[in-house]
C-alpha positions in Angstrom: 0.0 0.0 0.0 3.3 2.4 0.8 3.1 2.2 -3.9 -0.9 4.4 -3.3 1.0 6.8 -1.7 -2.2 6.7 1.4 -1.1 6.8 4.9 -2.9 5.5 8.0 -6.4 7.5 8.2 -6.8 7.1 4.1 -6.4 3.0 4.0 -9.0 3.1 6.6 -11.4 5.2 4.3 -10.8 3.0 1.8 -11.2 -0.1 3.6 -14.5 1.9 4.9 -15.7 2.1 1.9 -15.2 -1.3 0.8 -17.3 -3.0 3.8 -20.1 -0.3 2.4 -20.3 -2.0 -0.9 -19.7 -4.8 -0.2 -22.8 -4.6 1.9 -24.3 -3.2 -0.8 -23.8 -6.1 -3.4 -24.8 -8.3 -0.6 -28.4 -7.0 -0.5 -28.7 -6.7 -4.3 -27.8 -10.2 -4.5 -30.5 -11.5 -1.5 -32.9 -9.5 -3.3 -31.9 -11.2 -6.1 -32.2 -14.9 -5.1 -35.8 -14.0 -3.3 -37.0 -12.7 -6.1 -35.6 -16.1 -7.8 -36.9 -18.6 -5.6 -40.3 -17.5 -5.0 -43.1 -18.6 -7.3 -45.3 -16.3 -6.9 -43.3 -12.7 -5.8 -42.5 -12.3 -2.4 -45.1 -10.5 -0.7 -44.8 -6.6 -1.0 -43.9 -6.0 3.2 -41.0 -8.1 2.2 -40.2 -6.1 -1.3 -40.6 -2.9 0.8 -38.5 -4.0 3.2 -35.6 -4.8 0.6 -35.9 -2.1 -1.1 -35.4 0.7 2.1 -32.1 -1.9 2.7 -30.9 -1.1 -0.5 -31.7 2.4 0.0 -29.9 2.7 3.0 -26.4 1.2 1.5 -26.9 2.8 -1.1 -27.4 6.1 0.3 -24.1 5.5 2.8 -21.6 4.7 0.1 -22.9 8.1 -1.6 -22.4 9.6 1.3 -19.0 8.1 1.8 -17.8 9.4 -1.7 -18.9 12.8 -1.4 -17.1 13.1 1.7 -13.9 11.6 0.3 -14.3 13.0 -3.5 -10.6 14.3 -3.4 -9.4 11.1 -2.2 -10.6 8.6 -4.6 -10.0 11.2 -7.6 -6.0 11.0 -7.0 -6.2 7.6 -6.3 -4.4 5.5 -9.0 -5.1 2.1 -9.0 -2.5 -0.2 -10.5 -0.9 -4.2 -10.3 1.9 -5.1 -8.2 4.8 -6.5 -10.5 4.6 -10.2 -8.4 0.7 -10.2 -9.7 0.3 -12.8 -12.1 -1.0 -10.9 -15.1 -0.8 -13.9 -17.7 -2.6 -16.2 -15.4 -5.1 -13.8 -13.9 -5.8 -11.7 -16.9 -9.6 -11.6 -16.9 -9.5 -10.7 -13.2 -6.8 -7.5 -14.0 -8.9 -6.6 -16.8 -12.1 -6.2 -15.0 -10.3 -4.6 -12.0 -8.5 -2.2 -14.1 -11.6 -1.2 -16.5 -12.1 2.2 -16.8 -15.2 2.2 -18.7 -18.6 0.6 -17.7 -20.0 -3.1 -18.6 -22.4 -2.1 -21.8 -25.4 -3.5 -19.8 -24.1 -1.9 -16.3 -23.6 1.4 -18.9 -27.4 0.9 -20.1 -28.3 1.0 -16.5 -26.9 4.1 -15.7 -28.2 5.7 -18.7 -31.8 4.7 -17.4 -31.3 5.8 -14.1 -30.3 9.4 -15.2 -33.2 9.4 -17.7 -35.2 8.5 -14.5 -34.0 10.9 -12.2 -33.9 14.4 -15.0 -37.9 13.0 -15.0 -38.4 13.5 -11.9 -37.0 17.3 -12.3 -39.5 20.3 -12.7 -37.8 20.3 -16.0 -38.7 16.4 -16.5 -42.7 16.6 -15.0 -43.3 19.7 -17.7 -41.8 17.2 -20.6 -44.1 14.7 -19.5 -47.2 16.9 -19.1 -46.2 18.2 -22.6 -46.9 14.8 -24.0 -49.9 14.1 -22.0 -51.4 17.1 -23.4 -50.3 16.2 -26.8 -51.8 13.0 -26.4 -55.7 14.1 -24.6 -55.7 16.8 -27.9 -55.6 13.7 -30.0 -57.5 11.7 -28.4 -60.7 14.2 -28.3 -60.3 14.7 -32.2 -60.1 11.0 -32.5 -63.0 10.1 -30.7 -64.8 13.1 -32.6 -64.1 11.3 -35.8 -65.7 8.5 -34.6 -68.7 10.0 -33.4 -68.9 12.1 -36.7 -68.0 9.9 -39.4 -67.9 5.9 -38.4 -70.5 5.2 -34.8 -73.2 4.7 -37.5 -71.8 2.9 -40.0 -72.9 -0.5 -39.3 -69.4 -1.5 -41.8 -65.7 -1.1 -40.4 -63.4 1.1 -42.8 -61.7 -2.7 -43.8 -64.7 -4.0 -44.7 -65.9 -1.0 -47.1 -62.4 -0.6 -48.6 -62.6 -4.8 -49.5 -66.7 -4.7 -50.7 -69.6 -5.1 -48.5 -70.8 -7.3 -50.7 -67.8 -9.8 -49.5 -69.0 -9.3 -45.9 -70.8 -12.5 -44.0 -73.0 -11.2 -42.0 -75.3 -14.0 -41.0 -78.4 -12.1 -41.7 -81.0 -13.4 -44.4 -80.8 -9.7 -45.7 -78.4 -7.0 -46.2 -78.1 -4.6 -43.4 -79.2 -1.8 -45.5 -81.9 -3.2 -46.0 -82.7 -3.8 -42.0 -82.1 -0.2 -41.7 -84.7 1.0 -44.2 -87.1 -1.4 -42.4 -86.3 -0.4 -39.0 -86.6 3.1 -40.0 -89.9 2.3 -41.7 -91.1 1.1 -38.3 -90.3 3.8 -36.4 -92.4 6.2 -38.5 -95.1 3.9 -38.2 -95.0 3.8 -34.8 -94.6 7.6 -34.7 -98.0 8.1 -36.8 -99.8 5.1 -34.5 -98.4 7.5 -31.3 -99.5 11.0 -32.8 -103.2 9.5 -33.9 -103.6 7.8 -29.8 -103.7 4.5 -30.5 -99.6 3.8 -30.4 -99.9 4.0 -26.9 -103.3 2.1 -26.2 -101.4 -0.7 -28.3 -98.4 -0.8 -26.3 -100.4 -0.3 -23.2 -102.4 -3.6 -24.1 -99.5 -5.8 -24.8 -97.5 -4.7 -21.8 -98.1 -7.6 -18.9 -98.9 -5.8 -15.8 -96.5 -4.5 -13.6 -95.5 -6.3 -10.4 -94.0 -4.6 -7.3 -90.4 -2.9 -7.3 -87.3 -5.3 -7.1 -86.5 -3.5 -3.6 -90.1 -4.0 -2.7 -89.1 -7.8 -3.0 -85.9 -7.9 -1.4 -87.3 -6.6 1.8 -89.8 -8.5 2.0 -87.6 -11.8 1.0 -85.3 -10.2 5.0 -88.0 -8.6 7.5 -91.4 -9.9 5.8 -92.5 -6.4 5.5 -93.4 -4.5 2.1 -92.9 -1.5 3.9 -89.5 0.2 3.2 -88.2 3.0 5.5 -87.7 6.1 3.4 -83.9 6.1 3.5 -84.1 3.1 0.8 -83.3 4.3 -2.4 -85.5 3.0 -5.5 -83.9 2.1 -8.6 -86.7 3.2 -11.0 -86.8 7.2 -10.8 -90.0 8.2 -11.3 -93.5 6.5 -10.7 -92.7 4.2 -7.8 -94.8 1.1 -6.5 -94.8 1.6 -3.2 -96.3 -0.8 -0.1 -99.0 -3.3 -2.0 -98.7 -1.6 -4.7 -97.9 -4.0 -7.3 -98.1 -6.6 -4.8 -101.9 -7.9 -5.2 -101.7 -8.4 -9.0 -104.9 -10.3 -9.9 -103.8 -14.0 -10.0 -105.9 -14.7 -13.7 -105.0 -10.8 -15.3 -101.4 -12.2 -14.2 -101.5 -15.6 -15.4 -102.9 -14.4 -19.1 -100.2 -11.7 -19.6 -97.8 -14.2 -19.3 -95.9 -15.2 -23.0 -97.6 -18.4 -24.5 
């Protein structure tokens, strides 16, 4: 150690400073091998719990190289002359490397991408492309609304022929639309000249109580609902009996055949 030129004090920093990461790749690895071995994920208090681990070494062997900057930047790592360099080459190499792994470099790269996003700087970026991506999204769904919710065709199946289109209908859908159109103005003319809703009104079967109506009576055996229950239908409520004593034959006939 006399060849670093470090006295007493400096080894120990640096011997500090090893023990940290070394801690450090000890976590990573347990994380690791937990991660590993169970089928499904360990359960998030244990993730957690890793995680504020790494956190902590992390944090202390940043700490421990801002406080000693000037020391590990004069630092100058190099091989005894009794190492074995032929033999240990690999070893030397990676001990020796100035540069970072390519995958080890990608990781870095990600982790400052990571951290400028989380910048003001980073958070306007992102809310620029949010924006970006809500204006598009309201024109798109305008185009929809506009040119394609009532086409009963996709925009592949008009560019290749309707006429190629199995629909499983005995007729085209063009043609269900000009009948279904037809039968609304019908039943618009039956509703303006009264007897639309006399016709409607006879087929109806009659109306039996509310579903709440039911299900309180199914618990307590009461038709009676306090007035903080809330009714599904909005408007024209059965309330108590009402809809209860259906007449058994009126009932019975409404029925479908």
């Amino acid at each position: 150690m006399a060849t670093l030129g470090l006295d007493e004090d400096e080894l120990k920093i640096v011997e500090h400073m090893l023990s940290r990461v070394s801690q450090l790749s000890s976590s990573i690895q347990s994380l690791k091998m937990d991660i590993l071995k169970s089928n499904p994920l360990p359960p998030p208090s244990s993730l957690q719990a890793s995680a504020q681990i790494l956190q902590r070494n992390l944090q202390s062997v940043l700490d421990s190289l801002s406080e000693n900057s000037e020391l590990f930047s004069r630092m100058a790592i190099h091989p005894s002359t009794n190492y074995p360099g032929r033999s240990q080459e690999n070893i030397l190499t990676q001990l020796l490397r100035k540069k970072l792994e390519p995958d080890v470099e990608e990781l870095v790269a990600q982790g400052a991408e990571t951290a400028r996003l989380a910048t003001p700087e980073g958070i306007a970026d992102l809310q620029g492309i949010w924006d970006e991506l809500r204006e598009w999204t309201h024109g798109r769904i305008a185009e929809y609304v506009r040119d394609e919710a009532g086409d009963v065709y996709t925009k592949e199946e008009r560019e290749m022929g309707i006429d190629n289109v199995r629909t499983g209908l005995r007729r085209a859908l063009d043609d269900d639309e000009s009948d279904d159109e037809a039968e609304e103005e019908g039943d618009d003319i039956m509703d303006q000249d009264g007897d639309g809703d006399a016709a409607k009104a006879k087929n109806q079967p009659p109306r039996g109580p509310e579903p709440e109506t039911i299900l309180w009576f199914m618990n307590r055996g009461d038709f009676d609902l306090p007035p903080n229950v809330e009714y599904g239908r909005k408007g024209d409520i059965y309330r108590g009996l009402q809809g209860v004593n259906i007449p058994l034959g009126t009932a019975e006939g409404a029925g479908p055949a």
